[in-house]
C-alpha positions as CSV (number, residue, x, y, z in Angstrom):
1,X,-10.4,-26.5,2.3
2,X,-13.5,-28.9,1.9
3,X,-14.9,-27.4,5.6
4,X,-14.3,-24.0,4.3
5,X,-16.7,-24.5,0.8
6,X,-19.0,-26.2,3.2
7,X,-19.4,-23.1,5.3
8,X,-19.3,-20.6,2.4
9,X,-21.8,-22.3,0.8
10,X,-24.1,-22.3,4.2
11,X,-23.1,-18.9,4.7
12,X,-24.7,-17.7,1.2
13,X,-27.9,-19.7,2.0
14,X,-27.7,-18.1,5.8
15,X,-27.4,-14.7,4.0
16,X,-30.3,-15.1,1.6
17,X,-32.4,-16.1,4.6
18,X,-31.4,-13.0,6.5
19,X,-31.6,-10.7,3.6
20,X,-35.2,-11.4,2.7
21,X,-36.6,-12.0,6.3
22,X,-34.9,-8.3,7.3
23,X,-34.7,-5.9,4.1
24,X,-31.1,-5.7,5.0
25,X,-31.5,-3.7,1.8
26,X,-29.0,-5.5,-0.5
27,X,-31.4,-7.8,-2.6
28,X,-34.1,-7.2,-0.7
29,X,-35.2,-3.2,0.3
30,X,-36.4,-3.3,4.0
31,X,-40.1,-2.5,2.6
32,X,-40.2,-5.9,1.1
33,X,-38.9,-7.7,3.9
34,X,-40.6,-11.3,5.1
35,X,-41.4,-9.3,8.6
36,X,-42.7,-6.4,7.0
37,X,-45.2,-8.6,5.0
38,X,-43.5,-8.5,1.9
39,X,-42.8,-12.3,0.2
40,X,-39.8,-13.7,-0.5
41,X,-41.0,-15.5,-3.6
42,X,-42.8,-12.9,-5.3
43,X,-40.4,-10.4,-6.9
44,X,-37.9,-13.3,-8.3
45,X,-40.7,-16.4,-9.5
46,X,-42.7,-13.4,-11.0
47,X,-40.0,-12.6,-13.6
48,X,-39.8,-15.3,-14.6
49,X,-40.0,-15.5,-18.7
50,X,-38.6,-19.3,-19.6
51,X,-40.2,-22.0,-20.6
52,X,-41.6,-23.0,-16.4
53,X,-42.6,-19.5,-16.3
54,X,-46.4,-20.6,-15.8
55,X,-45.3,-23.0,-13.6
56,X,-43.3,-20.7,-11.1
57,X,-45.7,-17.9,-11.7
58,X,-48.2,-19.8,-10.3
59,X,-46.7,-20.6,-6.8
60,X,-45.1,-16.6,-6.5
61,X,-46.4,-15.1,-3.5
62,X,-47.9,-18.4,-2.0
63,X,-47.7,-18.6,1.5
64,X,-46.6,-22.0,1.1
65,X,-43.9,-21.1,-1.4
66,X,-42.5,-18.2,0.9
67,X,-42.5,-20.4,3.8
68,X,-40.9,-23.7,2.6
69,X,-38.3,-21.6,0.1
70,X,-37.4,-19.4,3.6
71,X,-37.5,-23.0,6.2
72,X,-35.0,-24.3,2.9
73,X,-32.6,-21.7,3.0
74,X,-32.0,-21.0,7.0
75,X,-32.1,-25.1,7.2
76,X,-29.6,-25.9,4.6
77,X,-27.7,-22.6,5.4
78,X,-27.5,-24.1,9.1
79,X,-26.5,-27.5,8.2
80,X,-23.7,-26.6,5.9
81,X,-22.4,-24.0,8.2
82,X,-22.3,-26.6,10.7
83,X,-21.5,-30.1,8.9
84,X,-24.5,-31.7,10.2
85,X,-27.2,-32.9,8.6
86,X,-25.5,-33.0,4.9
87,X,-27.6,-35.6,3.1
88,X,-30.4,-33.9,4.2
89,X,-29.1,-30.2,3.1
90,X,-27.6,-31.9,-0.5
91,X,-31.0,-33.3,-1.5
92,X,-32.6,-30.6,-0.3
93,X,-30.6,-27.5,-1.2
94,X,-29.4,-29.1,-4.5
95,X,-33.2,-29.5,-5.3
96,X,-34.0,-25.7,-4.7
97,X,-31.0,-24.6,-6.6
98,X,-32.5,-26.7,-9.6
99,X,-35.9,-24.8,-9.4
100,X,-33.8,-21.5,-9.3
101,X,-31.7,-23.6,-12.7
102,X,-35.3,-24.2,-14.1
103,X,-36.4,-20.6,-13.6
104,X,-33.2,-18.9,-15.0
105,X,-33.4,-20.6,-18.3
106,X,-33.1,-19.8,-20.9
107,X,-29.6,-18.9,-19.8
108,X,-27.9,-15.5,-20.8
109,X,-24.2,-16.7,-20.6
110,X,-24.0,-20.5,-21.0
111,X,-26.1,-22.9,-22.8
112,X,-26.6,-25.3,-20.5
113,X,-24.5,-24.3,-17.2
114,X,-24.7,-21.8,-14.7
115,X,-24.0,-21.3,-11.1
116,X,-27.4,-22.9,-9.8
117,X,-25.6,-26.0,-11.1
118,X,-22.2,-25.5,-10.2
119,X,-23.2,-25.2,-6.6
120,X,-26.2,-28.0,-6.7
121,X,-23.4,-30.7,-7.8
122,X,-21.3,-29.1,-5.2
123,X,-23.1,-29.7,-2.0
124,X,-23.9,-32.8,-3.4
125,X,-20.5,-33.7,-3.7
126,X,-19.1,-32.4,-0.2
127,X,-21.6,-34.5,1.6
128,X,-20.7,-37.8,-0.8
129,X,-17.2,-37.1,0.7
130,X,-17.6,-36.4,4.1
131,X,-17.4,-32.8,4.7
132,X,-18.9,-32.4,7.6
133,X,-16.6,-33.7,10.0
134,X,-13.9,-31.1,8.2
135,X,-13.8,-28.1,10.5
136,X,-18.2,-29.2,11.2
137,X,-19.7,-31.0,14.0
138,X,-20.3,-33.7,11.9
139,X,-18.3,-36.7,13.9
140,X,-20.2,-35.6,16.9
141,X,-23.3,-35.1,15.0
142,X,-23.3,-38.9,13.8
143,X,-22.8,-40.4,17.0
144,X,-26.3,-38.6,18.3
145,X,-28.4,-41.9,18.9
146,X,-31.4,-40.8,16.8
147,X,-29.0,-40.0,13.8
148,X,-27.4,-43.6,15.0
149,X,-31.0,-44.9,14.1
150,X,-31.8,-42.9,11.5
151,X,-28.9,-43.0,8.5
152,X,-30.5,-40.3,6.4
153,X,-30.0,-38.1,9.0
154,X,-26.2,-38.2,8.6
């Protein structure tokens, strides 16, 4: 069950990747897509209306936002999907979902949790425990020598 959450959970960062690049029309209409010039950042950091709006208004649109939030989301997508790299895809992916936390609040149906959380602590937990060597290539990903060298890679 643990290397099925894992790939769920890449497989909703794989489709947020896809969505935005392409305008596959769901969240994102094909008008607005990343290869149609459109940025990925813009339409959700400039509605923002909490307490970081100034903060996330600020870096909507910003080539440097849409680049590093679209490199985060096919990255940690990847690595979740296939069990390798998991401390890397927990710090990193549990650190975007607490931007998204930080721009959602306030919070319409919870005081204090939402699903930005639930799924942060999540990823952080499956790679605490392992997960990628549960139906990942993690096993074979750890016995690569520059992983070998390199423990953060894991």
């Amino acid at each position: 069950m643990l290397g099925v959450l894992r790939i769920v959970l890449g497989l909703y960062f794989l489709w947020a990747f896809l969505d935005k690049t392409f305008g596959l029309g769901f969240s994102t209409p094909a008008e607005r897509a990343w290869v149609e010039g459109g940025s990925p950042t813009t339409g959700y950091l400039s509605g923002v209306e909490g307490p970081f709006a100034d903060f996330f208004h600020g870096m909507a649109g910003a080539a440097w936002a849409d680049w590093l939030f679209m490199a985060g989301l096919l990255g940690i997508g990847l690595a979740l999907v296939l069990g390798v790299g998991m401390r890397v895809a927990a710090v990193s992916g549990a650190a975007l979902l607490l931007f998204m936390y930080l721009a959602s609040l306030p919070l319409e149906t919870n005081p204090v949790l939402d699903d930005h959380l639930t799924m942060a602590l999540t990823i952080v937990a499956l790679a605490m425990i392992g997960a990628g060597d549960v139906l990942g290539l993690g096993r074979a990903w750890k016995r690569v020598p520059l992983v070998r060298r390199h423990a953060w890679l894991v």
